[in-house]
Structures are given as C-alpha cells and as structure tokens.
N, C-alpha and C positions, 0 to 999 in steps of 0.2 A: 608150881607154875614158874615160868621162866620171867622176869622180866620184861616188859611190853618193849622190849630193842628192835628195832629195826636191823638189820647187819647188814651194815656194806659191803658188799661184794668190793675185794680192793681194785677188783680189775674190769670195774664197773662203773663207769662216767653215769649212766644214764639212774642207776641208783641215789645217789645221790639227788637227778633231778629227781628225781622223784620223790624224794624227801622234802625235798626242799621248797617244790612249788606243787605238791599234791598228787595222790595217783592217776591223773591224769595224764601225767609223764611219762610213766612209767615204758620198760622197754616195750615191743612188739610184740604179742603173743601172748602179755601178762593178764593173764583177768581178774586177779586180787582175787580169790574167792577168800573163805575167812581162815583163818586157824583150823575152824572146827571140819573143815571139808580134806585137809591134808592125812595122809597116809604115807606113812615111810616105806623103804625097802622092805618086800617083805622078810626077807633072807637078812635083813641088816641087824646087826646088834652096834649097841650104844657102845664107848670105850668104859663108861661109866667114870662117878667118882673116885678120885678130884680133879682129874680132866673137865669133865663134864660137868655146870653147874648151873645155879639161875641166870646165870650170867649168857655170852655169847663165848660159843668156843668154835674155833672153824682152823684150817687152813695148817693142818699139823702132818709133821714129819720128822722122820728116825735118824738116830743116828745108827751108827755102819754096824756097832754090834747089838743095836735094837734097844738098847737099855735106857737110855736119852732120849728126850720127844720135846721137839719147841712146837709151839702155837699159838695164834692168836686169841688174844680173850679180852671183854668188858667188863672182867670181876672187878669187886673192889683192890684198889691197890694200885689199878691203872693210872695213870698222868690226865689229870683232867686235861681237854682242850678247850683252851677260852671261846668263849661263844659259839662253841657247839656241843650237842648233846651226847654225840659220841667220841668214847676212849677207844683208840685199838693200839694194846700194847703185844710185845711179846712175852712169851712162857718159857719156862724151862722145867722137866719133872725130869726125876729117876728115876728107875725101875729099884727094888732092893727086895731081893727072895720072892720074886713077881709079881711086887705090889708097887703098883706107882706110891711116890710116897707127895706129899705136899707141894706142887708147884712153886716154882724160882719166879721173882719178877725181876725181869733184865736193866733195873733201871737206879736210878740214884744210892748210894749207898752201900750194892752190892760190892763185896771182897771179889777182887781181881782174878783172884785166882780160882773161883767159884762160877763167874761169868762176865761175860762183859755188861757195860751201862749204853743201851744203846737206847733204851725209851727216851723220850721225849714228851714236848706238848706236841708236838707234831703226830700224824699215823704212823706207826710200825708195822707195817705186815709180811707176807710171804716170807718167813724164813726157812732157812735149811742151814743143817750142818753138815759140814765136807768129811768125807771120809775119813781122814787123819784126826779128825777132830777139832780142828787147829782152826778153823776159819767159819764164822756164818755170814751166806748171804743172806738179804732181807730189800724192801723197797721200802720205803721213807716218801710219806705223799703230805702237802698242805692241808691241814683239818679241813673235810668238808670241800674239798677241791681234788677227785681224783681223775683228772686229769695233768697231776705235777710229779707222777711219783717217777723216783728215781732210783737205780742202782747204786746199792751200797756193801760194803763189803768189813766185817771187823777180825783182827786176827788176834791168835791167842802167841805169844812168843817168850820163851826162856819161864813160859811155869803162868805167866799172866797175861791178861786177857788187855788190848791197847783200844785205843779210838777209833769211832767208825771213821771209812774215809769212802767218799764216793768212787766208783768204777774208773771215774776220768783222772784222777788222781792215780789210779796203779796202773805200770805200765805191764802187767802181764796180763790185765783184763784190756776190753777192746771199750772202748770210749763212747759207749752208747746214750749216756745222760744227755740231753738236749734242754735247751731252756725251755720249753712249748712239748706238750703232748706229755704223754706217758711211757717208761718203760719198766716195765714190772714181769718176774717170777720168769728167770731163763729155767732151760735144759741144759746143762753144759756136759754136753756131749763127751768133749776132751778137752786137751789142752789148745786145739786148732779150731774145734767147732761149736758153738753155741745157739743154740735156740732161742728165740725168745717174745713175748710179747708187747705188741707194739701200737699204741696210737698217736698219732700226730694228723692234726689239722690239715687238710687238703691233701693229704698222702697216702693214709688209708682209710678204708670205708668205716670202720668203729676203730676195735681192738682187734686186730691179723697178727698171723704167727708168722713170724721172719725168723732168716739166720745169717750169723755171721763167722765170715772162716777166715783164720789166718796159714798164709800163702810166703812162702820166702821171708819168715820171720815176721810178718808185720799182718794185722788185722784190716781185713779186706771191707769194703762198704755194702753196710745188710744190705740183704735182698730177702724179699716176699717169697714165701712156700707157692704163691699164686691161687687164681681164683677157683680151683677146683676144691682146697683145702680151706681158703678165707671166703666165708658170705660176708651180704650186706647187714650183718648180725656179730654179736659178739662171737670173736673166735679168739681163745688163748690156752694155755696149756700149764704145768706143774714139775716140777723139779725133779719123778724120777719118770714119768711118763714117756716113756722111749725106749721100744726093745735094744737088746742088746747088739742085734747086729744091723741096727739102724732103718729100719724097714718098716716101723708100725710106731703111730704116733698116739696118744690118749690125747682129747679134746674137748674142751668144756665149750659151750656155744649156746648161743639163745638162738639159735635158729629155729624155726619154727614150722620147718617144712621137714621130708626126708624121715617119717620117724620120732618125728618130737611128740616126747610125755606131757611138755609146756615147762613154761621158763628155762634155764640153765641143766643140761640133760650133759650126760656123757657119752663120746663118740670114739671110735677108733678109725684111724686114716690107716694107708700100706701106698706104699710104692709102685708102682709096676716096675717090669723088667727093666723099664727103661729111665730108670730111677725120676718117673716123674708121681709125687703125692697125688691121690686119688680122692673123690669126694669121699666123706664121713660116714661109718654106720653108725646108728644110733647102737647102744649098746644092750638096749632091750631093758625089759620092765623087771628084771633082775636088779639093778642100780637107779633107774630112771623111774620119777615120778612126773604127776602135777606139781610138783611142790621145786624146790631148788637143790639141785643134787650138782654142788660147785668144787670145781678141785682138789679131787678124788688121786690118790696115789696110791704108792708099794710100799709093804713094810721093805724092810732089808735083804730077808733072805726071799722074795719075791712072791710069798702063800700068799698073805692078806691085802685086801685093797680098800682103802679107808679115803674118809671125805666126810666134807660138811652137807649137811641137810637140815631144810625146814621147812615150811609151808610157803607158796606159790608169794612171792610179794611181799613176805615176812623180812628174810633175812635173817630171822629168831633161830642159828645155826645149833646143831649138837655134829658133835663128831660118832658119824658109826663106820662098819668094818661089815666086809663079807668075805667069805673065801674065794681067790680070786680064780680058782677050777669050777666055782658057781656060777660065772659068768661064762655064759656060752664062749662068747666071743675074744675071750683073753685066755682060755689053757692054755695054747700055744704060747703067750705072749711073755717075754721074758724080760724083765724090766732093768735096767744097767744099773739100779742102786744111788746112795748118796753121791753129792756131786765133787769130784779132786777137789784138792787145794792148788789151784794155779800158781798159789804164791809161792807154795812149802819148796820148789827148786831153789827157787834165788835168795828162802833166807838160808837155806843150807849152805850156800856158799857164804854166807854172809857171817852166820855162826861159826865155819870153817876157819874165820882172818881174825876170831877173836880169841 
C-alpha cells in the first residue's frame, strides 16, 4: 500500500485548496469517489521499481539517449517543508544493462559532477533534461502555495553541475517569472518559441497554455493559444508534448465536458489550415480514466507514452507507460523530443576565450 499522500498536482492551485480547507473545494467535476472505485489504464503498465514506490512518483522525463529519467517523488530523503505535510523533490535514475538502478536525490550533499543540488525546503517539480544534457529546467513553487511557481533553469559546465538561477536572470530564456500567479512546465519548441503554462490573477481563467516568440533577437510578449484550446478549467501541457512540425499539441485539462473520463484526462489539440489551435479531443479510454491521468509524455525515440496516475481526488500518483500506436489518436503523432539547451551557444563562445 502506497502511503495515505495526497499529490499535488504542481500545476494545480485548486488542489491544494482542496487540501487545505476540505473536499469541498475541490476542482469542478471532482466527485472523490474512494481509492477502492479507481481503475487504471487498461493497456497501462507501471515503470515498476525503484521508480515506483510507497511513496508519490509523478511527473517524469528522459533524457535524449533514454538512459536518464528525473521525476518527482515523496520518498524518504525528500527536504521536509516546514509546516506542511508534503515534500516534492526532484529524482534522478540511470538505466545500466536495462535496469534502472537506485534513484539520485538532487539535493544537498550531492557531487557536482554527479548532479546538481537544486532541492530545497521549497517544491521542486516539472523537470526535464535538455538534449545535450547540460541543462535541467524545473519550476520552484512556495510549499503549499501553488500559485508562486516559477521558471528556473540549472546548468552543468566544464564537467560540473552550477546554481539554479531563475529564467529572468538568463538572457537567452524569455523573462516569464512574475511576482503574482504561476508559470510552470514550457514546451520549448526552439531557440525562438516556447510554450507554456500560465496563471495569473485577472488574466487568465485558471491555468491556459500561452506562447512566447522571439522576433528580431528579442523575446516578444506571450500571448494566449486562445479560447478554443483554453476552457474555464485547468488547461496546461508537458515538455515533450508537441509534434514535430508543430501542428498537434498534447493537453492535460480538467474540463469536464467534450469527452471527459472525470478529473485530469488527456487531450490532443491540431491546428487548422490556418494555423488557428482547435478545440481538444479527449484521448479516449486507452489513457483516460475516472481517476487522474496528469502529464503524460514521450519517451525519446517517440514509441512509449508515459505519465502519472491515481484515483479521482487522490493524487496517490504511480508513473505507467503504453505504446503510443495504442492510442488511437497519436500514431500519427510525432513528438519533437528533449527540450535544446538554449544556453549551450553562448557558453560555447564563452569557453572558446578561455
């Protein structure tokens, strides 16, 4: 048995309430049924251990030659946060002769050149590793407040791994941290465009997918996919979820109309001709449950399609996997992979003058 955890959804304000002042909060559509009423994917298998444990594992992603996996987790080892009950740190495993081997905790103590230290008492969630290897993003939110989280970025240079530093601090990322609201878990498309999820007070309806493009050298001011792609419901998306020639979007959403299994369901969006985003399909009862099926991605070489699951209101997350030609709605779909290193140009010049 797993731990009685709740799991925050990081890109979830309304969980929280819901912790915090009772299910009665809880998002639109949620009806708690218990533990014992949940049923998984049926086509889904577990990653299994030591991914997978009593503990909460959610929110995991490869690196480019697949061997590498960070993720979130509440095992032991995590950074307690004072005065609240939940830890979310980051992970790191290796693959060695196709066996994940013991999980890395990314945080005090570790060797440099092993990983960076980027836990805290604070959350650690959504990370990814860049293609080159050289860089993890991640969001950074106030325990127990996510509506604070913020873009951050840590790099690895000449062999060792340095300090996290926020998005607004480098100047090859675009300066999306704001003191108010949340910005959490881009797409980064390329070095010009980024996706990303976005709440802020009086601006957008929940959590909406925005983007932001740089135009003549300089990072232009996001803009909203619009209402066709964001409801009055959680709408946000995942690090590799976006075909390859920009057409078709993966989307997690609590909406609760359209196709919804209940609570957090996954959706694919398309463009039309006229490159305007289209309302959501649900993705069908291949991935989607009653239960919470949140932030679902692509391994590397594009087969498997993996995410967190648990029962409807739980949050009690396991990470499983299905082949992703098992999903009707994504054969075609071909996913762009780990996200660049925005940064790896300018230290190359920089290593070039030493």
């Amino acid at each position: 048995m797993k731990e009685n955890f709740p799991i925050l959804k990081p890109c979830s304000v309304a969980l929280v309430l819901m912790l915090a002042h009772g299910a009665s909060n809880a998002m639109p559509g949620m009806d708690m049924p218990s533990a014992a009423d949940a049923k998984a994917p049926s086509l889904a298998r577990s990653i299994g251990a030591p991914i997978n444990s009593d503990a909460a594992e959610f929110e995991m992603t490869y690196s480019a030659d697949g061997k590498t996996i960070l993720f979130v987790s509440t095992r032991p080892g995590s950074i307690e946060s004072p005065g609240n009950p939940y830890s979310f740190d980051i992970w790191m495993a290796h693959s060695v002769n196709g066996a994940w081997q013991t999980p890395i905790h990314l945080g005090p103590g570790i060797d440099p050149k092993v990983g960076p230290n980027i836990n805290t008492e604070a959350w650690e969630l959504e990370p990814s590793l860049s293609d080159d290897g050289n860089a993890i993003y991640f969001t950074r939110y106030q325990p127990g407040n996510l509506s604070t989280g913020d873009l951050y970025v840590v790099q690895k240079i000449n062999g060792l791994w340095q300090a996290a530093k926020s998005w607004n601090d480098i100047p090859e990322l675009p300066h999306l941290n704001t003191p108010t609201g949340e910005e959490h878990c881009p797409i980064i498309a390329s070095d010009s465009l980024i996706y990303f999820s976005y709440q802020q007070p009086g601006v957008t309806q929940d959590s909406d997918i925005w983007k932001v493009e740089k135009k003549n050298g300089s990072w232009q001011k996001p803009q909203s996919l619009g209402s066709r792609i964001n409801s009055p419901y959680r709408d946000h998306l995942h690090w590799t979820g976006l075909s390859k020639d920009g057409k078709s979007l993966i989307i997690t959403s609590t909406r609760p109309d359209m196709g919804s299994r209940g609570g957090h369901d996954e959706w694919i969006s398309h463009r039309n001709p006229q490159g305007e985003w289209q309302e959501p399909l649900n993705l069908g009862d291949t991935i989607n449950t009653a239960g919470e099926d949140m932030c679902w991605s692509f391994s590397p070489d594009g087969k498997k399609f993996f995410g967190g699951w648990g029962p409807q209101g739980s949050y009690n997350m396991d990470v499983l996997w299905v082949n992703k030609d098992d999903v009707p709605l994504l054969k075609n779909f071909d996913p762009i992979g780990p996200p660049p290193n925005l940064m790896a140009k300018i230290k190359a010049k920089i290593f070039s003058t030493n």
